[in-house]
Biopython code that builds the backbone (N, CA, C, O; Angstrom):
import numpy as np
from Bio.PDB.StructureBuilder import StructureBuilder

atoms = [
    (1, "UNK", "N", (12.190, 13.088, -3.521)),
    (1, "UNK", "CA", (11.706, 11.977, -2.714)),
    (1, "UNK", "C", (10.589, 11.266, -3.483)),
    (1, "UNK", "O", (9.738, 11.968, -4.030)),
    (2, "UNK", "N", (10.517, 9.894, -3.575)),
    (2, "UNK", "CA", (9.724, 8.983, -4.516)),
    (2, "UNK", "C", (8.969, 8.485, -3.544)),
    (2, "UNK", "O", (9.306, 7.534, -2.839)),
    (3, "UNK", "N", (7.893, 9.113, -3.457)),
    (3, "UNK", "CA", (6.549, 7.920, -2.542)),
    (3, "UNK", "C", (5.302, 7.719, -2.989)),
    (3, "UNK", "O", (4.952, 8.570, -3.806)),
    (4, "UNK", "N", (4.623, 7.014, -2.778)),
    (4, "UNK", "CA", (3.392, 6.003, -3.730)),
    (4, "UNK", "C", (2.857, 5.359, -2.708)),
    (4, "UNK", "O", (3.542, 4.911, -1.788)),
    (5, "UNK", "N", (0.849, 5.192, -2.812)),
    (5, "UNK", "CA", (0.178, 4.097, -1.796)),
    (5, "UNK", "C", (0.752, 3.070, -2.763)),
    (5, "UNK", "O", (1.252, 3.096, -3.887)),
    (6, "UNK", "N", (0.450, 2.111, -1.796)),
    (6, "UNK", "CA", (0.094, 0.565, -2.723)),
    (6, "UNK", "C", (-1.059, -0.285, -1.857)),
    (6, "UNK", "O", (-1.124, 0.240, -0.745)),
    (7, "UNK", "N", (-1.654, -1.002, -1.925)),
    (7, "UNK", "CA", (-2.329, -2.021, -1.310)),
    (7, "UNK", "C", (-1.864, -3.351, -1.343)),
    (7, "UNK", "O", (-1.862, -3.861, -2.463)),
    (8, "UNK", "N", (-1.294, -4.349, 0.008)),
    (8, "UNK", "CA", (-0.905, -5.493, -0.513)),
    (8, "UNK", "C", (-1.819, -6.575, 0.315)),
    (8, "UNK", "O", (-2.417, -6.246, 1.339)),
    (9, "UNK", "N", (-1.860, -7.757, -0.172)),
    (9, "UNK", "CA", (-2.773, -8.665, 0.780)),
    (9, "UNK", "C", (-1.943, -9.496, 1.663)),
    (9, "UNK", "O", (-0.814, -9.922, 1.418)),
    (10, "UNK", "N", (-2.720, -9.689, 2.829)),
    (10, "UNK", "CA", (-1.490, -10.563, 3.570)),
    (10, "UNK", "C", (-2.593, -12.012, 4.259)),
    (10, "UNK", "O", (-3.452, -11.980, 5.140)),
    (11, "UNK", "N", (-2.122, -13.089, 3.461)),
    (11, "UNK", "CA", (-3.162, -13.768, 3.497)),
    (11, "UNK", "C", (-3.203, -14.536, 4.404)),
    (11, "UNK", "O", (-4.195, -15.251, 4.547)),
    (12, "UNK", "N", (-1.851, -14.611, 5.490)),
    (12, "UNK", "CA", (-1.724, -15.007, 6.610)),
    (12, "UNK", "C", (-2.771, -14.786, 7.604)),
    (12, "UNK", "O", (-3.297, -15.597, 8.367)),
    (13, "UNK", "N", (-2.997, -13.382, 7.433)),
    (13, "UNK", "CA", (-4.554, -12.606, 8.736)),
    (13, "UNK", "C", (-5.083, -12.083, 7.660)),
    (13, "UNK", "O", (-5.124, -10.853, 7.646)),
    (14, "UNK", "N", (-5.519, -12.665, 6.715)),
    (14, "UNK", "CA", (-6.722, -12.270, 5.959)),
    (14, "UNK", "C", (-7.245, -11.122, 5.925)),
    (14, "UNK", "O", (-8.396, -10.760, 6.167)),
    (15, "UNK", "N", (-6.009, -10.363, 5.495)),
    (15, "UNK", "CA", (-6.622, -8.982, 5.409)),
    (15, "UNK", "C", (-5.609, -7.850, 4.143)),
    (15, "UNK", "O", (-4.533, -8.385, 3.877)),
    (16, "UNK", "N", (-5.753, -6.923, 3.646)),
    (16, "UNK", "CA", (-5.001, -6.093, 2.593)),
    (16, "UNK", "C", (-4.893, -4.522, 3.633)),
    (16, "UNK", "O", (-5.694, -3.694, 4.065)),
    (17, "UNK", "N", (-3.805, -4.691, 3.672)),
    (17, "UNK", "CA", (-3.114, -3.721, 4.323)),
    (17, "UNK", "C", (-2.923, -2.546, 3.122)),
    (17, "UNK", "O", (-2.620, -2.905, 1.984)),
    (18, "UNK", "N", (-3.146, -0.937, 3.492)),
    (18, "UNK", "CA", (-3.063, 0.244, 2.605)),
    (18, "UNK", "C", (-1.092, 0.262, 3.211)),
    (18, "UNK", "O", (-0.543, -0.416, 4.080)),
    (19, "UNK", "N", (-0.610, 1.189, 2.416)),
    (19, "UNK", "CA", (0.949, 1.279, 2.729)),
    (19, "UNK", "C", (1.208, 2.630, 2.129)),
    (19, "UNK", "O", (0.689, 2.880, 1.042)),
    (20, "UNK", "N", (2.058, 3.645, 2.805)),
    (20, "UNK", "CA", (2.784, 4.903, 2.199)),
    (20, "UNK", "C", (4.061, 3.817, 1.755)),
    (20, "UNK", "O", (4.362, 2.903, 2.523)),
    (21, "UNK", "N", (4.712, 3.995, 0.561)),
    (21, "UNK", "CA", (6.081, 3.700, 0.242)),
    (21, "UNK", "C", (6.764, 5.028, 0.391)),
    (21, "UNK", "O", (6.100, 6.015, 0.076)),
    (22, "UNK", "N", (8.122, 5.223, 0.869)),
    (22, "UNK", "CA", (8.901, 6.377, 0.736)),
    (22, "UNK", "C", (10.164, 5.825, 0.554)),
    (22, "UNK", "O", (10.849, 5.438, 1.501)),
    (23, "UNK", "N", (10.527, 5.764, -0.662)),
    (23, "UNK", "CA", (12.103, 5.274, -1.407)),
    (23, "UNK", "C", (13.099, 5.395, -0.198)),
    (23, "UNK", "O", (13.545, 4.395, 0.363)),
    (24, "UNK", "N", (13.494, 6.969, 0.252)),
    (24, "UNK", "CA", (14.355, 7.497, 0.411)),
    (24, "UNK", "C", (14.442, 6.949, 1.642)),
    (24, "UNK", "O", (15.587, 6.549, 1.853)),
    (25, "UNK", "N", (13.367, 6.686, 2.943)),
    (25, "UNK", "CA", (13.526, 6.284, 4.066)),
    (25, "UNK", "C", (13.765, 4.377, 4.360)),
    (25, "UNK", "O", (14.094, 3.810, 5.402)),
    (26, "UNK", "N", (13.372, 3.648, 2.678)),
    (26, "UNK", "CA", (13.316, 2.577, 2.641)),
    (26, "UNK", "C", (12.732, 1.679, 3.508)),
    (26, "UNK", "O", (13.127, 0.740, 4.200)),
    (27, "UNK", "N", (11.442, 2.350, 3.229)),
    (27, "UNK", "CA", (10.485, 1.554, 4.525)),
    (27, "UNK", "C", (9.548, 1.455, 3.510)),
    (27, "UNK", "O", (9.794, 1.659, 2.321)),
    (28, "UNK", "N", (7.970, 0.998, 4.194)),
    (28, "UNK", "CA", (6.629, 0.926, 3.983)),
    (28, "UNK", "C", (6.223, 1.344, 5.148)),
    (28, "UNK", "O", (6.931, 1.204, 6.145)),
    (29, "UNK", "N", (4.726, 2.059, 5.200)),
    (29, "UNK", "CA", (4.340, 2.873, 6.538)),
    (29, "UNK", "C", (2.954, 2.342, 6.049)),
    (29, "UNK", "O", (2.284, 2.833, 5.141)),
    (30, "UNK", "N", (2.546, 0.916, 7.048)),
    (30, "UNK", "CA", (1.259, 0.926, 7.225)),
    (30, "UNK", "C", (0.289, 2.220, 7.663)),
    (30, "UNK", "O", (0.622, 3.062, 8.498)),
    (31, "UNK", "N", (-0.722, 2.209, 7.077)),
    (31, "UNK", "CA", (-1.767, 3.122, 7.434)),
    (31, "UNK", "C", (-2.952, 2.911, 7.491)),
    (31, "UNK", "O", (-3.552, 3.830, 8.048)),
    (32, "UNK", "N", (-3.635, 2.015, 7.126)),
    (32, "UNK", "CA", (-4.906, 1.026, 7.520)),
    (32, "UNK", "C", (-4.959, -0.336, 6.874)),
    (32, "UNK", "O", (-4.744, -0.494, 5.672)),
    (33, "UNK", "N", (-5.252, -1.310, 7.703)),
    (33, "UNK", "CA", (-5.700, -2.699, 7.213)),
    (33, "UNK", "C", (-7.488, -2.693, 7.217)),
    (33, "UNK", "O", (-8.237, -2.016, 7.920)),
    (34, "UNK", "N", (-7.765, -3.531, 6.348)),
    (34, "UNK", "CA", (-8.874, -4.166, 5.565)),
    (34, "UNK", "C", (-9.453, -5.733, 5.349)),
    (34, "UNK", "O", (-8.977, -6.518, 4.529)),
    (35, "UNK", "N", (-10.171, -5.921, 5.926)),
    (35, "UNK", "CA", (-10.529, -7.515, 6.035)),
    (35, "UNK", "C", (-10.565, -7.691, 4.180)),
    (35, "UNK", "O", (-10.563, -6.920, 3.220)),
    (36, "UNK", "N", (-10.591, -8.927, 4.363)),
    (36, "UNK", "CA", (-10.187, -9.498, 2.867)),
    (36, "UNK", "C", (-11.326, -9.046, 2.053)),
    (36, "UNK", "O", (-11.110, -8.633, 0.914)),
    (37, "UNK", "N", (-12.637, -9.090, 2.579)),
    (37, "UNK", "CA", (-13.869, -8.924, 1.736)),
    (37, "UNK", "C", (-14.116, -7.122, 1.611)),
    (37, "UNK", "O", (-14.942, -6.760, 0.774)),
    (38, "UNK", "N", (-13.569, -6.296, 2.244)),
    (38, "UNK", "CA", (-13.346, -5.188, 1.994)),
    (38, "UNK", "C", (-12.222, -4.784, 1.086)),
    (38, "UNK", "O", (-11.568, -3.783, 1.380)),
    (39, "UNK", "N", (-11.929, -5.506, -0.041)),
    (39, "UNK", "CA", (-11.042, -5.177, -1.108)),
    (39, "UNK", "C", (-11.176, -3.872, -1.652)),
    (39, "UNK", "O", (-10.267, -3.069, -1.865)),
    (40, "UNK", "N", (-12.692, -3.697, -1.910)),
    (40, "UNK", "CA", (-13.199, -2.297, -2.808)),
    (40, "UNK", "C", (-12.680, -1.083, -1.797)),
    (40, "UNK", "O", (-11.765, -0.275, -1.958)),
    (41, "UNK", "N", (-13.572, -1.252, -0.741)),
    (41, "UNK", "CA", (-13.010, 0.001, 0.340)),
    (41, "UNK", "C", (-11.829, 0.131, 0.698)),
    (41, "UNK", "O", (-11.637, 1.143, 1.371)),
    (42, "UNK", "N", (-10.569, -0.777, 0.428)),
    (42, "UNK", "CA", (-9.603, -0.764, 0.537)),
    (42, "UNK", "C", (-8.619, -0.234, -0.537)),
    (42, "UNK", "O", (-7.615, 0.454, -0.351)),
    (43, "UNK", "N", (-8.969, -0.559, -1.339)),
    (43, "UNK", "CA", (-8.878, 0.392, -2.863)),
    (43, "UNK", "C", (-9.061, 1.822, -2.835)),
    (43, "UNK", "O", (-8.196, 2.692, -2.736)),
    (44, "UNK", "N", (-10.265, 1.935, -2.933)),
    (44, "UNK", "CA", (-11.001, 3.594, -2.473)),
    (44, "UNK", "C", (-10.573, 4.040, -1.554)),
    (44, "UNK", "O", (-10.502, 5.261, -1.692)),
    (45, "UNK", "N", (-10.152, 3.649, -0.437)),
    (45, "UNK", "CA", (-9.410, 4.560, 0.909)),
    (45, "UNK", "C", (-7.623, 5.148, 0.233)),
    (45, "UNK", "O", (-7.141, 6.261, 0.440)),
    (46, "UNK", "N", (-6.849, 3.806, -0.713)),
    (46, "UNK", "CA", (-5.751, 4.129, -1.237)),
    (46, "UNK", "C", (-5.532, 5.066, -2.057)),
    (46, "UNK", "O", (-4.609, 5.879, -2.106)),
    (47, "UNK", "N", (-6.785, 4.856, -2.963)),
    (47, "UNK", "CA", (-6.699, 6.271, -4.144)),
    (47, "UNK", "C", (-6.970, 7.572, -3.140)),
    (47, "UNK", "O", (-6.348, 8.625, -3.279)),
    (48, "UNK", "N", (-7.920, 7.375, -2.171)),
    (48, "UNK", "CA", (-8.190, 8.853, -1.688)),
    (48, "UNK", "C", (-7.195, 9.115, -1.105)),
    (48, "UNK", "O", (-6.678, 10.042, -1.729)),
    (49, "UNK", "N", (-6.611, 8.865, -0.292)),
    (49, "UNK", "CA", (-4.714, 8.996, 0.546)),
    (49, "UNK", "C", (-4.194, 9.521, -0.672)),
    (49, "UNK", "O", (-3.980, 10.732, -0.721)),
    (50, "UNK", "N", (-3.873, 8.552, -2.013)),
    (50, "UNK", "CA", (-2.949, 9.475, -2.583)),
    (50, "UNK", "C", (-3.439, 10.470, -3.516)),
    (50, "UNK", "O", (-2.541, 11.054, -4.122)),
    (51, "UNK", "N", (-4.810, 10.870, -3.833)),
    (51, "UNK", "CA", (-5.155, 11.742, -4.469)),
    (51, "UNK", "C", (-5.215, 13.205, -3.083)),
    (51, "UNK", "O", (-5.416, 14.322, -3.558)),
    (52, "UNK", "N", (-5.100, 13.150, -2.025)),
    (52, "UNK", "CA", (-4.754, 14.027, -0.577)),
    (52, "UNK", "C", (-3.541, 14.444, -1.034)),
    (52, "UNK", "O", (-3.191, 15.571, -1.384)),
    (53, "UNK", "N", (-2.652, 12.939, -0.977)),
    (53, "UNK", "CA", (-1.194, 13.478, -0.603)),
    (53, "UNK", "C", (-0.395, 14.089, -2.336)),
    (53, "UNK", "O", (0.656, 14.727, -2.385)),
    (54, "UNK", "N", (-1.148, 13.718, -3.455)),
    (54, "UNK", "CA", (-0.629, 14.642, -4.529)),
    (54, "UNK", "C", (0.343, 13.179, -5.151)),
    (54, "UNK", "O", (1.158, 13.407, -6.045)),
    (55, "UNK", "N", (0.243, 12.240, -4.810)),
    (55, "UNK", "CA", (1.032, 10.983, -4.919)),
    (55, "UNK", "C", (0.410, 9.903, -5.972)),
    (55, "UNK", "O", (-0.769, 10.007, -6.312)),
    (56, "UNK", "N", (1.465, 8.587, -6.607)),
    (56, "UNK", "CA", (0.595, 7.837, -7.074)),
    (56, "UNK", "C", (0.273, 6.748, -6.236)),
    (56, "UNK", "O", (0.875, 6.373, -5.230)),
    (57, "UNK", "N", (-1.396, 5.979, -7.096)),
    (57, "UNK", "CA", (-1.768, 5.002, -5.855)),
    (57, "UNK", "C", (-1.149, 4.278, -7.235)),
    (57, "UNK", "O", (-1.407, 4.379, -8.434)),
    (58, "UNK", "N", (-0.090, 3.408, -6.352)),
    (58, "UNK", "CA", (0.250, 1.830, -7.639)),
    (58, "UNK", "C", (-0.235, 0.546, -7.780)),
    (58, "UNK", "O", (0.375, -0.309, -8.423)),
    (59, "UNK", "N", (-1.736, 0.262, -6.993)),
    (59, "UNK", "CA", (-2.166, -0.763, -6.688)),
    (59, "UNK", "C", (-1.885, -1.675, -6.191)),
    (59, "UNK", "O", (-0.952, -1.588, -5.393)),
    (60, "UNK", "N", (-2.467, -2.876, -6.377)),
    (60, "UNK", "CA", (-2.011, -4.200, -5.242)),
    (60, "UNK", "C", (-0.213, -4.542, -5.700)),
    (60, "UNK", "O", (0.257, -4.635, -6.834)),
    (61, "UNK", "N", (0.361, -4.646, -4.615)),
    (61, "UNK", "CA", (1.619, -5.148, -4.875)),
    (61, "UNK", "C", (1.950, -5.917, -4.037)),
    (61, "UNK", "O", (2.095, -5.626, -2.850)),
    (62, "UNK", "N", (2.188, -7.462, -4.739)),
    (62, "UNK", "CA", (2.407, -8.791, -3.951)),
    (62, "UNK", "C", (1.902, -9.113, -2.366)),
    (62, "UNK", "O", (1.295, -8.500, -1.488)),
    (63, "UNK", "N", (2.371, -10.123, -2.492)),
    (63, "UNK", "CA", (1.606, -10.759, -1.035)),
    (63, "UNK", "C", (2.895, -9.950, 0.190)),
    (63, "UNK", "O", (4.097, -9.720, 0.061)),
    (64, "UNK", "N", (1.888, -9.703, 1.363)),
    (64, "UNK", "CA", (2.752, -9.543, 2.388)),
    (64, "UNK", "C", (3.530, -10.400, 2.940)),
    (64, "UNK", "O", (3.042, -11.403, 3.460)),
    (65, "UNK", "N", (5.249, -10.120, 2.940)),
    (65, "UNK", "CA", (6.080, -10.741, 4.338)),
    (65, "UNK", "C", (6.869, -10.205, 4.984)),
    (65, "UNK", "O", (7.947, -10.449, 5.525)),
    (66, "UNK", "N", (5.846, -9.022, 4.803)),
    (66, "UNK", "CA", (6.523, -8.405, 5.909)),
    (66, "UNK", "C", (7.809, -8.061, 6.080)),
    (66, "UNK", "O", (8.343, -8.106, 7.188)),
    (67, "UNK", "N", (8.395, -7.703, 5.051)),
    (67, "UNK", "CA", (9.439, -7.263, 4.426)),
    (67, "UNK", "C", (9.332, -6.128, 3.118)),
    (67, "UNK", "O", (8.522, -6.240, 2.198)),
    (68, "UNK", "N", (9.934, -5.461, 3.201)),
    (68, "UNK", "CA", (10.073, -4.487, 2.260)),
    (68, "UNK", "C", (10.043, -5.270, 1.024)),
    (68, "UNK", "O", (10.742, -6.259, 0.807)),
    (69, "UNK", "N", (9.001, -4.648, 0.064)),
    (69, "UNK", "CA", (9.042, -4.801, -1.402)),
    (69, "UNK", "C", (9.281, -3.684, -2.100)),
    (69, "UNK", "O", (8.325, -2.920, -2.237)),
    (70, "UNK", "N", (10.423, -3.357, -2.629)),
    (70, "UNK", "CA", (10.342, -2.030, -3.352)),
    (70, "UNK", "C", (10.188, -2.106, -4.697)),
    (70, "UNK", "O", (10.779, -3.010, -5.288)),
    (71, "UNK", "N", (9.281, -1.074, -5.509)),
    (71, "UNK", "CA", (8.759, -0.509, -6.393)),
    (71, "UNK", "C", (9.751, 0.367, -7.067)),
    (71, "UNK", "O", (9.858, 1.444, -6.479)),
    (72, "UNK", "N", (10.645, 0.229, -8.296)),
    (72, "UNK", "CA", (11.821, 0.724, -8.599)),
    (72, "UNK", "C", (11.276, 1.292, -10.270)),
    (72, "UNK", "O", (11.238, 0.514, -11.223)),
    (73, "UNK", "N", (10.868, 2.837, -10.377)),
    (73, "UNK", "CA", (10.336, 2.904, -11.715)),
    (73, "UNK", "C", (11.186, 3.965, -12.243)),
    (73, "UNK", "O", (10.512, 4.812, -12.829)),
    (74, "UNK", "N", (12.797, 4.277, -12.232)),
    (74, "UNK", "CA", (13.710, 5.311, -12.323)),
    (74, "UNK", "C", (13.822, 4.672, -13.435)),
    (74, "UNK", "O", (14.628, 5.049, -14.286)),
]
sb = StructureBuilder()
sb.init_structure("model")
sb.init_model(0)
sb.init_chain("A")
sb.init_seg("    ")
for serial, (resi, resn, name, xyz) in enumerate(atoms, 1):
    if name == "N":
        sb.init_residue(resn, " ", resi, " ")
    sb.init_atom(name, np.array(xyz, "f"), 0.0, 1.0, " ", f" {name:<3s}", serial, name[0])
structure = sb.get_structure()
C-alpha cells in the first residue's frame, strides 16, 4: 500500500489543507486545514503526521479542486 502527506492550497477559502494520500483506496483523506498565513505550521504539522505514521511527507502538491490528484512514483 503507497501512502504519503502532501499539503495543497486551496485558494478558493484561503487556506492549505494537510491530506493522507492512499493509492490503493484512491482517495485523499483531509486531516487538517490551515489559513493561508499559517503555511509554516502547516508544513510542520505534515512532516510530523508522516514522521508518526513511518510515511513520506511530499510537500505542496497543486492547487485544490477538489478532485483527486494522484502522485504516481512506481
Amino acid at each position: 500500500m503507497k501512502a504519503w502527506i502532501q499539503t495543497t492550497p486551496d485558494f478558493e477559502y484561503e487556506v492549505i489543507d494537510v491530506y493522507l494520500g492512499i493509492k490503493s483506496m484512491e482517495t485523499l483523506i483531509r486531516l487538517e486545514g490551515f489559513n493561508d498565513e499559517e503555511w509554516e505550521e502547516a508544513t510542520r504539522f505534515a512532516e510530523e503526521v508522516a514522521t508518526a505514521l513511518g510515511i513520506e511527507y511530499i510537500g505542496e502538491v497543486g492547487e485544490a479542486n477538489h478532485e483527486v490528484e494522484w502522485v504516481d512514483e512506481d
